[in-house]
C-alpha positions in Angstrom: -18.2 -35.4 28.9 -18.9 -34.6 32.4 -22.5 -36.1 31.9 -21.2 -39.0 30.5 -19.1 -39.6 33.2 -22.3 -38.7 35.6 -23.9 -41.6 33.8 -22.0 -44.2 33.3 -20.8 -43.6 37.6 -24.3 -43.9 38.5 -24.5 -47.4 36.4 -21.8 -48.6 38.4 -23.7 -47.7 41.6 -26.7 -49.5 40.5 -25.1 -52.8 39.5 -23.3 -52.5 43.2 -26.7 -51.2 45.1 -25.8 -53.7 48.0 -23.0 -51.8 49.0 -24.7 -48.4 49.3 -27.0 -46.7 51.7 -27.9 -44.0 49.5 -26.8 -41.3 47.1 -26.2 -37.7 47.6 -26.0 -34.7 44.9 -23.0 -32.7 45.3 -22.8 -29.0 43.7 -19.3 -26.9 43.6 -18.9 -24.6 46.9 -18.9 -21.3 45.1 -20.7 -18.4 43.0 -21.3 -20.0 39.9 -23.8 -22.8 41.0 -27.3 -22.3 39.2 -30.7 -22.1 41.2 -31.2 -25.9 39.7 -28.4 -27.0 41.2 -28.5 -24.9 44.5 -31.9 -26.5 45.0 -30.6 -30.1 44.6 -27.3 -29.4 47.1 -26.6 -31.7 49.6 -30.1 -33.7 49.2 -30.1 -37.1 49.3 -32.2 -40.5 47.5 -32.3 -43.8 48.3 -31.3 -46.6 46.0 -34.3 -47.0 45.0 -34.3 -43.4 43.9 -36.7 -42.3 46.7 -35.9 -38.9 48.0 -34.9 -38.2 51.4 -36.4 -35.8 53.5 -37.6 -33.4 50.1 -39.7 -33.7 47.3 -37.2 -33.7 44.7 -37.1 -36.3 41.6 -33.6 -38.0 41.3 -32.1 -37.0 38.2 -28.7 -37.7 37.3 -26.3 -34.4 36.6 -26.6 -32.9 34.0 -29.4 -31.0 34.6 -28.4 -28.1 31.9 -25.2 -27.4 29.6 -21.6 -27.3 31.6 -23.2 -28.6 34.4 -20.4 -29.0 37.4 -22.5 -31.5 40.1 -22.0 -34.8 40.5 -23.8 -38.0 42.1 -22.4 -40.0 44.9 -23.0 -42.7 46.4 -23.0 -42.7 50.3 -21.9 -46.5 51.4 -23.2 -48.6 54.0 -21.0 -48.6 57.1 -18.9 -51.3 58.5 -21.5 -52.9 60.4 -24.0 -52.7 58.4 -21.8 -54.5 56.0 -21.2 -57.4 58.5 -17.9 -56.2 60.0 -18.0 -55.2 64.2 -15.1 -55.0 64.3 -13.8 -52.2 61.7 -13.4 -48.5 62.7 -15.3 -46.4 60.6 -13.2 -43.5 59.1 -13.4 -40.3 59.5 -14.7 -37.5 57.8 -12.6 -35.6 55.2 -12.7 -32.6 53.7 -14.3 -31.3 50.3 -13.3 -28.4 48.1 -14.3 -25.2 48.0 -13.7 -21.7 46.0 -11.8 -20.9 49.4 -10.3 -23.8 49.8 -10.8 -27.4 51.5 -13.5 -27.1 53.9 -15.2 -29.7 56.3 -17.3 -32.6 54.2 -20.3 -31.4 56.1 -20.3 -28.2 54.8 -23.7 -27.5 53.4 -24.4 -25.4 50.5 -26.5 -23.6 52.5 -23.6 -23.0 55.4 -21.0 -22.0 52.9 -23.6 -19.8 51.4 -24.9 -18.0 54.9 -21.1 -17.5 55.6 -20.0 -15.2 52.4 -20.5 -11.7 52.2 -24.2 -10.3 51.0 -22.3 -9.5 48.1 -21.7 -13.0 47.3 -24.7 -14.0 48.3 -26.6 -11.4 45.9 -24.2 -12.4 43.1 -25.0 -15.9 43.6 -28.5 -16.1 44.3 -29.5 -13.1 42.6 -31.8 -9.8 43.8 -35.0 -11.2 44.9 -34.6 -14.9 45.6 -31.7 -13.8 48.3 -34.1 -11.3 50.3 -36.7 -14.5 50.4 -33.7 -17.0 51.6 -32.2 -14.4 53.9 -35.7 -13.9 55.4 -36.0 -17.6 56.0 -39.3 -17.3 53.5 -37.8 -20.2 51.3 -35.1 -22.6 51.5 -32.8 -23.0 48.8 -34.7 -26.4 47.8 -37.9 -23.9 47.2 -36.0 -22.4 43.9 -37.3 -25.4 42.0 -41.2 -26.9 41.6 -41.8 -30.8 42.3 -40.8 -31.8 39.0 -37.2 -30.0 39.3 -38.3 -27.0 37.0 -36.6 -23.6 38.5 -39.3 -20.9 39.7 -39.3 -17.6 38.6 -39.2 -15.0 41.0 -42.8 -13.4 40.3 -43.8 -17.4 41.5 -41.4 -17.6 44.7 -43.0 -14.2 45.5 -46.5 -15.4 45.2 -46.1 -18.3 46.9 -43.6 -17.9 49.8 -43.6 -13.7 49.6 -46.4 -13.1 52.3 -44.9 -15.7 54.8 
């Protein structure tokens, strides 16, 4: 169902491309989020599909079985809309397994905040020493064509750094 839904939102963002900027994958602020989806957090295409600032292929959720992320579309602003004169609004908040948090929260910052229990539950022994040495960033868990790594691979390519 939920990729379905995934699907048939991100049609309805194509037919209305002139009204967005670009899209951004959202993944659930808590412990169960997979290395596919950790990798994808927070990045950001435009509507052309082009990714931002990574190397990631757009692919709309889901990217395995009970997948929780979801696509959205990021819209163009007031102005860039044609409208001076229309305050932009601000920022809300999004949810969390603690609770709401700020709509900037990054996977990433929610992740650095828990406990190294959390963490090592989360990420799991071995890609969390590399991410909590700053050897690879969460978007590392995944090769260019959005297949995860294995940890014998992170090792061997970002272990010596």
């Amino acid at each position: 169902i939920s990729s379905i839904a995934n699907h048939a939102r991100q049609e309805t963002f194509t037919a209305n491309n002139d009204l967005i900027s670009k899209y951004k994958w959202i993944s659930a602020l808590d412990s169960l989020v997979c290395n596919l989806c950790l990798a994808r957090a927070d990045k950001e295409w435009d509507v052309n599909n082009k990714p931002l600032g990574h190397n990631i292929p757009f692919q709309v959720p889901g990217v395995h079985f009970n997948d929780r992320c979801v696509i959205t579309a990021i819209t163009k602003s007031w102005k860039e809309l044609g409208f001076d004169n229309i305050k932009e609004p601000k920022a809300g908040k999004r949810a969390s397994v603690d609770g709401p948090v700020d709509s900037s929260m990054t996977l990433d910052k929610f992740l650095r905040s828990k406990s190294k229990s959390w963490q090592d539950e989360t990420l799991g022994k071995g890609r969390v020493d590399l991410w909590r040495s700053n050897k690879i960033t969460l978007e590392q868990l995944i090769d260019g064509t959005g297949k995860p790594l294995t940890i014998k691979q992170l090792q061997s390519k970002y272990g010596s750094k």
